[in-house]
N, C-alpha and C positions, 0 to 999 in steps of 0.2 A: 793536636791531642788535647783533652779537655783535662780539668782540673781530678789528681788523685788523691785519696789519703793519704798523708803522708809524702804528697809532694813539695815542695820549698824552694822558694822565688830569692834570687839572687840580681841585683842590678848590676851587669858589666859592659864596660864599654858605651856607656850609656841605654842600653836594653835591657829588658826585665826578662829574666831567665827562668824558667824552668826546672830545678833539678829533681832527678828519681830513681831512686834505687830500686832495679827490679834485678831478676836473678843473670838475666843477661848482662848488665853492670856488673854483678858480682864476680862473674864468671872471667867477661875480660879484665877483672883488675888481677883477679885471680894470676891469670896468663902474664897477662902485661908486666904485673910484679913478680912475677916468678913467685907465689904463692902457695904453700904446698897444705895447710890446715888452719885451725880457726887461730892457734896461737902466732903462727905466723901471720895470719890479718892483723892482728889484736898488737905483736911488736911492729909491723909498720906504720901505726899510728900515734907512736911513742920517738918514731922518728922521721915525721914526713919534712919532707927539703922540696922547692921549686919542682924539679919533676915530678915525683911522687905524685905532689897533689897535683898536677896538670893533668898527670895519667888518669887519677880517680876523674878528676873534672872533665875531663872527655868522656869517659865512661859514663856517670852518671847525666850528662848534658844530651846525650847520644839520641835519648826516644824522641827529644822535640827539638833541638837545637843542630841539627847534622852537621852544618855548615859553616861554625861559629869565624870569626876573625881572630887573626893573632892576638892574643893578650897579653898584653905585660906581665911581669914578675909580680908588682905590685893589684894587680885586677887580681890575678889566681890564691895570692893569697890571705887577699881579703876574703876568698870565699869558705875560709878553712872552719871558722864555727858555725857556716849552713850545711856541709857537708858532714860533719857530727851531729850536727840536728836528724840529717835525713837516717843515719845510723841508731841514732836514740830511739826516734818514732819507729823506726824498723825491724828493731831488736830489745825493747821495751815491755 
């Protein structure tokens, strides 16, 4: 997949990553978090822990990276301020 607006590169694992939020992202964090409206998006980022953003980071990883390898604790949550970026440029 070629490069989006609003897409944002993450190095994990030693690989240069991809992230992008499109509505299909939305949708499964939606489900996956058990998400029921926008205020509930809006408090799960007031308390993301280890899974949480794993969840979002599968989802958002999803269009270019299907296949990714285990990540550490410390890989997933180094990616926490490009995952706000991708929310900023997307809801800005």
């Amino acid at each position: 997949m070629g490069f989006q607006k609003g897409d944002v590169f993450v190095t994990l694992a030693g690989q240069d990553v991809c992230l992008r939020l499109t509505l299909g992202a939305l949708a499964e964090m939606s489900e996956r978090l058990s998400i029921t409206g926008i205020e509930a998006f809006n408090s799960i980022f007031h308390a993301l822990d280890f899974n949480k953003t794993r969840i979002i980071l599968d989802c958002v990883m999803r269009p270019t990276h299907a296949n990714f390898p285990v990540l550490s604790e410390a890989d997933v949550l180094q990616t926490l301020p490009k995952i706000c970026e991708l929310f900023e440029h997307a809801f800005s």
